[in-house]
N, CA, C and O atoms as a GROMACS GRO file, in nm:
protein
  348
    1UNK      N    1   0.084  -0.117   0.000
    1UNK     CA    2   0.000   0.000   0.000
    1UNK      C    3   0.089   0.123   0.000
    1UNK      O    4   0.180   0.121   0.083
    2UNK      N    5   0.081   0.223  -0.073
    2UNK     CA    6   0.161   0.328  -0.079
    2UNK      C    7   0.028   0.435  -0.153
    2UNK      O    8  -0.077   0.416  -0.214
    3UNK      N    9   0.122   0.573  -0.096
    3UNK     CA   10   0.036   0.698  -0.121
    3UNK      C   11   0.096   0.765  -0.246
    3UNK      O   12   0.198   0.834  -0.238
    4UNK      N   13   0.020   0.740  -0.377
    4UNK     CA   14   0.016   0.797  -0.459
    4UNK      C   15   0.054   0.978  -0.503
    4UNK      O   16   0.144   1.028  -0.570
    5UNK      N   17  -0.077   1.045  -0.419
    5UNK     CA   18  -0.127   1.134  -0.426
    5UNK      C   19  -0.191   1.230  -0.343
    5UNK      O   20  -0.283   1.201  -0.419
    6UNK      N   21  -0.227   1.300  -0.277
    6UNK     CA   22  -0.342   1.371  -0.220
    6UNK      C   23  -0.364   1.483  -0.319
    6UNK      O   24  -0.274   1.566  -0.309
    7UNK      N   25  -0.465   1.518  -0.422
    7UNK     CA   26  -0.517   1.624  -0.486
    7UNK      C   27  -0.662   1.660  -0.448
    7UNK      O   28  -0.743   1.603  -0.376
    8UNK      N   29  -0.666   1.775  -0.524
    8UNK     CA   30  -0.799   1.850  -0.532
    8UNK      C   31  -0.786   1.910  -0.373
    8UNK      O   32  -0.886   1.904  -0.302
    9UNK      N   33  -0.682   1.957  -0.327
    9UNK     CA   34  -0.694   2.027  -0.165
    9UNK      C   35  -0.734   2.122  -0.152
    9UNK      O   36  -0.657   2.208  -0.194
   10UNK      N   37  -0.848   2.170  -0.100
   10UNK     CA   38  -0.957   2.277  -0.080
   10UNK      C   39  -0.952   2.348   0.105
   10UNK      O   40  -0.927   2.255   0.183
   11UNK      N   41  -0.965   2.440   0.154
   11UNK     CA   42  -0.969   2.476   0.277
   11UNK      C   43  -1.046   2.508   0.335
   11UNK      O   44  -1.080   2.622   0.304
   12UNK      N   45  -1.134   2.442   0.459
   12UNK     CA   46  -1.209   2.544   0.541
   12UNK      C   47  -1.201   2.631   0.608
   12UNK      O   48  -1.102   2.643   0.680
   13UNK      N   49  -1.307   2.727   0.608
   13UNK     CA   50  -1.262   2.835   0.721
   13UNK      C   51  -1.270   2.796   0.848
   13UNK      O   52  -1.376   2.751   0.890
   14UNK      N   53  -1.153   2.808   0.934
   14UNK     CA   54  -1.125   2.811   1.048
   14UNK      C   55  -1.117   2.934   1.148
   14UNK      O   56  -1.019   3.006   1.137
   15UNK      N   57  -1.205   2.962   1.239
   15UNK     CA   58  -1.148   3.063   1.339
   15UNK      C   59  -1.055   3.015   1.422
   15UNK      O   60  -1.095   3.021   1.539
   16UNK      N   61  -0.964   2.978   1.413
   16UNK     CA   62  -0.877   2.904   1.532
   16UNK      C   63  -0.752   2.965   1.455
   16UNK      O   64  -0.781   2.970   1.335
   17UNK      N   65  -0.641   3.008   1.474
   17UNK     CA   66  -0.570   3.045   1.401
   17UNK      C   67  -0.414   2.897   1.364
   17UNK      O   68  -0.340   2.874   1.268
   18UNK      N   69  -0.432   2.837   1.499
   18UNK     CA   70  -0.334   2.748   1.433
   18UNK      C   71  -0.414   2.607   1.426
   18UNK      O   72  -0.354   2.508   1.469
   19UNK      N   73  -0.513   2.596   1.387
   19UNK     CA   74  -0.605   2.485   1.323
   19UNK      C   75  -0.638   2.488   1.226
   19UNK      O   76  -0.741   2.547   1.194
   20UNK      N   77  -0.558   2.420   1.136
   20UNK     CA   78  -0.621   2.442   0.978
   20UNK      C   79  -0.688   2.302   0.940
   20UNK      O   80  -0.643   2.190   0.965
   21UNK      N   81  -0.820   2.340   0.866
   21UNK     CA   82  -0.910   2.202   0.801
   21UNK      C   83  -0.882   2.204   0.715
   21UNK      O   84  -0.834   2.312   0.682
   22UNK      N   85  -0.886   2.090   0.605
   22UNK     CA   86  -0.866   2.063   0.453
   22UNK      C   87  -0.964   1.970   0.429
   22UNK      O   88  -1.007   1.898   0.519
   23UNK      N   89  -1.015   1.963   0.277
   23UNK     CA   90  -1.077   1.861   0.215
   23UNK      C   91  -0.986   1.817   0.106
   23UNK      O   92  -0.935   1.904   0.036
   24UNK      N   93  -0.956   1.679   0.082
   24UNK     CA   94  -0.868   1.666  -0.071
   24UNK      C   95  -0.949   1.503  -0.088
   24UNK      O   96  -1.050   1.452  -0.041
   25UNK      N   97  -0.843   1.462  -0.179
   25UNK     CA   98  -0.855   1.342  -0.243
   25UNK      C   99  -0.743   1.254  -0.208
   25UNK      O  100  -0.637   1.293  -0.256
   26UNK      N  101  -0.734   1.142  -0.134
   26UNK     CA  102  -0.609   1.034  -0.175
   26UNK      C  103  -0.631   0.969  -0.256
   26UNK      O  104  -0.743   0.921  -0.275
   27UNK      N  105  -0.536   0.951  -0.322
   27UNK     CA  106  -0.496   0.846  -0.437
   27UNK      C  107  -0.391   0.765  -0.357
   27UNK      O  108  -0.293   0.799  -0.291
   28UNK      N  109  -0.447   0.647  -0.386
   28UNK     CA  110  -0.383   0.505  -0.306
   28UNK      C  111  -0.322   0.407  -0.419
   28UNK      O  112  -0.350   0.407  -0.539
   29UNK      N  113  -0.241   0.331  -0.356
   29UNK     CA  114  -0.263   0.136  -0.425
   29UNK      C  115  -0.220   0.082  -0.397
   29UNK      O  116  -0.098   0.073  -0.384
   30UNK      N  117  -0.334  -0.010  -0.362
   30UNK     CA  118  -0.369  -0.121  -0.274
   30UNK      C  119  -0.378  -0.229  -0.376
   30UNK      O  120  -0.448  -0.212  -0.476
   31UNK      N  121  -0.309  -0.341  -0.356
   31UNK     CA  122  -0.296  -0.439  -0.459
   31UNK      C  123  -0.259  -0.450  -0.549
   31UNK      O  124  -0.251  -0.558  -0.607
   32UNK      N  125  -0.211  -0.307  -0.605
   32UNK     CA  126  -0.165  -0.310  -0.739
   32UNK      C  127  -0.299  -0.244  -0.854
   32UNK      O  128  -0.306  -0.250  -0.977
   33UNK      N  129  -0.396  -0.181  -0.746
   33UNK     CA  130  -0.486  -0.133  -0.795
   33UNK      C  131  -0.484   0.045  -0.725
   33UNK      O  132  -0.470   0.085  -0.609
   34UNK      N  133  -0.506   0.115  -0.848
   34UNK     CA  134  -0.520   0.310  -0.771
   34UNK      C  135  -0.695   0.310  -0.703
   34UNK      O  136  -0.788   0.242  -0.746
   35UNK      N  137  -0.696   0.357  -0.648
   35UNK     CA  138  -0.810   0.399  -0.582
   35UNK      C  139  -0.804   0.563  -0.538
   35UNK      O  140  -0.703   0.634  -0.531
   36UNK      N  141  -0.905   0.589  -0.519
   36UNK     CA  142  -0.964   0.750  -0.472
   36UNK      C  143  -1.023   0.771  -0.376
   36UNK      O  144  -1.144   0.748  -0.382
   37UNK      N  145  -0.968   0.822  -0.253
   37UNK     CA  146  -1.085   0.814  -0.154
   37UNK      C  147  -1.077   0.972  -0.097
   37UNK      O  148  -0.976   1.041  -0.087
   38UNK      N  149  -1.193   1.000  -0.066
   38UNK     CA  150  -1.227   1.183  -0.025
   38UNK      C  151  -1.189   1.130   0.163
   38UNK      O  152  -1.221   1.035   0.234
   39UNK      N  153  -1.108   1.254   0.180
   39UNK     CA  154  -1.042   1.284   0.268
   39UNK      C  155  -1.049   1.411   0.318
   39UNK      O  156  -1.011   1.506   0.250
   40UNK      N  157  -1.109   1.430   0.467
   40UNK     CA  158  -1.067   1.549   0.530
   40UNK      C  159  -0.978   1.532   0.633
   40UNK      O  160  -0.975   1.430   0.703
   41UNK      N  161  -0.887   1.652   0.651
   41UNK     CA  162  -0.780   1.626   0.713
   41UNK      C  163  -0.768   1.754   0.812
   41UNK      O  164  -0.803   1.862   0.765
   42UNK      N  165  -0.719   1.749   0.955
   42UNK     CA  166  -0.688   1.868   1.026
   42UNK      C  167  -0.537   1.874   1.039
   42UNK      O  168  -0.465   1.775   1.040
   43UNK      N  169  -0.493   2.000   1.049
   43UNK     CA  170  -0.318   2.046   1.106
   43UNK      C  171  -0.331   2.114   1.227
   43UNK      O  172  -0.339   2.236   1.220
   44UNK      N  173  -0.335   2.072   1.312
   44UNK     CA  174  -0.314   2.175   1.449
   44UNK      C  175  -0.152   2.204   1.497
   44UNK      O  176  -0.087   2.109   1.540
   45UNK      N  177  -0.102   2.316   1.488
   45UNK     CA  178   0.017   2.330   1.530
   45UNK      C  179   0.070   2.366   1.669
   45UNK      O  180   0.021   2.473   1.703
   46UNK      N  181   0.158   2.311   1.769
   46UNK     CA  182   0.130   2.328   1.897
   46UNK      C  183   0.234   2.455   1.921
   46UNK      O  184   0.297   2.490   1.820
   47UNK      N  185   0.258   2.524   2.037
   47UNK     CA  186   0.268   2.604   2.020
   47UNK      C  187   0.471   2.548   2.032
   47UNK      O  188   0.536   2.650   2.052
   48UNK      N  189   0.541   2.452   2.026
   48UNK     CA  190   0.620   2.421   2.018
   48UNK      C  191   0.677   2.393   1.878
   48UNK      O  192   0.788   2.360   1.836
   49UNK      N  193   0.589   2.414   1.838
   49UNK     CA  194   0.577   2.399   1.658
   49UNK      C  195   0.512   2.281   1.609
   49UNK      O  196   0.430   2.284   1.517
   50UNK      N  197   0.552   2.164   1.677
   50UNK     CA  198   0.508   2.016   1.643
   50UNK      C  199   0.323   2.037   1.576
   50UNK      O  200   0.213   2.078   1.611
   51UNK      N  201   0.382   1.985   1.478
   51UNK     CA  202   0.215   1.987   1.385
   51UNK      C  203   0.130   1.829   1.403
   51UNK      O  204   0.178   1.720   1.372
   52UNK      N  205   0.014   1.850   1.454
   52UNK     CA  206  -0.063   1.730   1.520
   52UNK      C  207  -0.192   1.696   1.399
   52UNK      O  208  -0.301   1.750   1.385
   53UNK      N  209  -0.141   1.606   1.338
   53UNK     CA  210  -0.244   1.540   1.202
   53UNK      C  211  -0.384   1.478   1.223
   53UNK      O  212  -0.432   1.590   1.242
   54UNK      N  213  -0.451   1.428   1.231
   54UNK     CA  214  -0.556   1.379   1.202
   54UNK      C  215  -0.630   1.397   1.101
   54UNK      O  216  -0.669   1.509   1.069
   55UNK      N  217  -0.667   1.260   1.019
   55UNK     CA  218  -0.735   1.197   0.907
   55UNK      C  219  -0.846   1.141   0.910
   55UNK      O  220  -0.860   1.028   0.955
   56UNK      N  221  -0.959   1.224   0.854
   56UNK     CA  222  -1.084   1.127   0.848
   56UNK      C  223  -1.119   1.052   0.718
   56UNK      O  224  -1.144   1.126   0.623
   57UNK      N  225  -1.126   0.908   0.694
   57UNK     CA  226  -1.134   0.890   0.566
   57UNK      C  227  -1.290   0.889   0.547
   57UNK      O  228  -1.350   0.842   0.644
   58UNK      N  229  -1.390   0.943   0.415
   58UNK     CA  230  -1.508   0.981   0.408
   58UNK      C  231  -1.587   0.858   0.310
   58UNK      O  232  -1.682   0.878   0.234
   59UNK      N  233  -1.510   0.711   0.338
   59UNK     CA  234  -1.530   0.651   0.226
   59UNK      C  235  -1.488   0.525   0.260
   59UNK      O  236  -1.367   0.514   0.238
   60UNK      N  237  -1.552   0.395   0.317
   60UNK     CA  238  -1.528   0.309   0.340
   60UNK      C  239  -1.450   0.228   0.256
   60UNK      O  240  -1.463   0.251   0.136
   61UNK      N  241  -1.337   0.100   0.302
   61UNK     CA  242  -1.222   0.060   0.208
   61UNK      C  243  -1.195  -0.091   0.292
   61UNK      O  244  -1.183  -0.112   0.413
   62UNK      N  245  -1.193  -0.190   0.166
   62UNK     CA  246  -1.162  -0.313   0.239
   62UNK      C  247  -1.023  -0.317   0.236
   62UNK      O  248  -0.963  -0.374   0.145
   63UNK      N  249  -0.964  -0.260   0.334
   63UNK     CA  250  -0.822  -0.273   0.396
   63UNK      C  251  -0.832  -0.231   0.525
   63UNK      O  252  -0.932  -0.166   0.555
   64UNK      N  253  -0.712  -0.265   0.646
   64UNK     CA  254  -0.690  -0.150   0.745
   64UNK      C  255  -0.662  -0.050   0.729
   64UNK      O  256  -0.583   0.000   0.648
   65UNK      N  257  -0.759   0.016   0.848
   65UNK     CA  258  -0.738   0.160   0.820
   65UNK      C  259  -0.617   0.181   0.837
   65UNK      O  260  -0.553   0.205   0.734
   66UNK      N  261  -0.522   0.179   1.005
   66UNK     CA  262  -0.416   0.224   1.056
   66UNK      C  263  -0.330   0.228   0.970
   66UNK      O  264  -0.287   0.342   0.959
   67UNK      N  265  -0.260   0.127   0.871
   67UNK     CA  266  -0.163   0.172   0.767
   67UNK      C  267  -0.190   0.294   0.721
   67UNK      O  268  -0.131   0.400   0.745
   68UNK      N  269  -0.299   0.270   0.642
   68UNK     CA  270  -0.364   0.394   0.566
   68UNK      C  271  -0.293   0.480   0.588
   68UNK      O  272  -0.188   0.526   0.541
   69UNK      N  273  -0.413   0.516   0.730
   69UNK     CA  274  -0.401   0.704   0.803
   69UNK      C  275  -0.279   0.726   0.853
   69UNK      O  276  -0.263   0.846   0.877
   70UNK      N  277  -0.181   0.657   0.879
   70UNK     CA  278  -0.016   0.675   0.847
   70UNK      C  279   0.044   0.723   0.753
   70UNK      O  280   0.102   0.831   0.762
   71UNK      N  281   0.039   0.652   0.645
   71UNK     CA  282   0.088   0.683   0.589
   71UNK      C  283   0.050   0.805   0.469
   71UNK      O  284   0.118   0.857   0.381
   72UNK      N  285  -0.122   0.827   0.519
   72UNK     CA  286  -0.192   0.967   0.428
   72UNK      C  287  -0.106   1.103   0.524
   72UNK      O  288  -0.073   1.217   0.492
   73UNK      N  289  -0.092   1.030   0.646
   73UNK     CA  290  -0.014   1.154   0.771
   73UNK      C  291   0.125   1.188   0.762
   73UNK      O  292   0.186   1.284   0.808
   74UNK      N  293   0.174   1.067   0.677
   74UNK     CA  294   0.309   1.120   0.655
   74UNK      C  295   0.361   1.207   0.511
   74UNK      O  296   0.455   1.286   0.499
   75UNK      N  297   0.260   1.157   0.406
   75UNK     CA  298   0.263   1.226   0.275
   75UNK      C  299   0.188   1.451   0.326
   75UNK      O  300   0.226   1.561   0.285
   76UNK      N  301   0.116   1.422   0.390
   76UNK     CA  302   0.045   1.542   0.465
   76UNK      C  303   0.112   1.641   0.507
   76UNK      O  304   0.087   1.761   0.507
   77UNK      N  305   0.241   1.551   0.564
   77UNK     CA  306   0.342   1.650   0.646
   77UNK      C  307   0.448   1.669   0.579
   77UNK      O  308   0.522   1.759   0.617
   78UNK      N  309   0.486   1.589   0.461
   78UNK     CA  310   0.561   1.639   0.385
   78UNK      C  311   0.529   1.742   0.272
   78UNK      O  312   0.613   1.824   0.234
   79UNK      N  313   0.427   1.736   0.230
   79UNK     CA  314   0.346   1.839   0.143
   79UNK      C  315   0.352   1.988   0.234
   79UNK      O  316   0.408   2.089   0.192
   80UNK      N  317   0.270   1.977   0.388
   80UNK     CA  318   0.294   2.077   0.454
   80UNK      C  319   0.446   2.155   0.445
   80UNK      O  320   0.447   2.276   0.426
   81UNK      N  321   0.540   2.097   0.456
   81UNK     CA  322   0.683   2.134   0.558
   81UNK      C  323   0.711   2.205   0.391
   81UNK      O  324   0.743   2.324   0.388
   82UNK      N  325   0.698   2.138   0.272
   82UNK     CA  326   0.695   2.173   0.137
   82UNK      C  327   0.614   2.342   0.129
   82UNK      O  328   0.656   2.414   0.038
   83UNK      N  329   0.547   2.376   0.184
   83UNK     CA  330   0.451   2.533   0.126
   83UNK      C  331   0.404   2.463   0.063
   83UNK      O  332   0.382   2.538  -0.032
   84UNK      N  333   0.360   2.355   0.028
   84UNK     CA  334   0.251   2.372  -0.080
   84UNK      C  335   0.114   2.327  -0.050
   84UNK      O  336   0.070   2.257  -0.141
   85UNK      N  337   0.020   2.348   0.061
   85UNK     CA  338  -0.071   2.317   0.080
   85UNK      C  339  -0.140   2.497   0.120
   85UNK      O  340  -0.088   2.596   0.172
   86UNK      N  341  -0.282   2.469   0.062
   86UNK     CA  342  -0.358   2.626   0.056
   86UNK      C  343  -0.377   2.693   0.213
   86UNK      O  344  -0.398   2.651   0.327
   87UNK      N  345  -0.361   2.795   0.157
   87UNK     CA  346  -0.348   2.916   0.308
   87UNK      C  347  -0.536   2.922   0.292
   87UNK      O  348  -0.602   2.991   0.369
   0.00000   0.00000   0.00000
């Protein structure tokens, strides 16, 4: 299982200033097959800097989750640390 992708990343408004929401897309594959699953995702940053992930997947999947949301958390934080996820 490996993470393809996360596209289509869209932002909610947040009043919280270091809580940011996202909506995107993962692109997965699992088996040797791509899949698409809609994903919202939070960044809370503590005030030590450490950025605290959580993944909701919006789309049931015959696999375990826990790999998954690992490894959607580690592609997340590299995209983050990158600038390239929407202000």
């Amino acid at each position: 299982m490996t993470v393809l992708d996360i596209k289509d990343i869209s932002t909610e408004d947040a009043y919280i200033y270091y809580r940011k929401s996202y909506f995107g897309t993962a692109v997965l594959e699992l088996q040797s097959e791509a899949i698409e699953i809609p994903i919202k995702f939070l960044i809370e940053t503590e005030p030590t800097g450490k950025k605290n992930i959580e993944v909701n997947l919006k789309k049931d999947i015959l696999y375990p989750v826990l790999p998954i949301v690992r490894e959607i958390k580690k592609t997340i934080l590299s995209i983050s640390d990158s600038g390239k996820l929407p202000c």
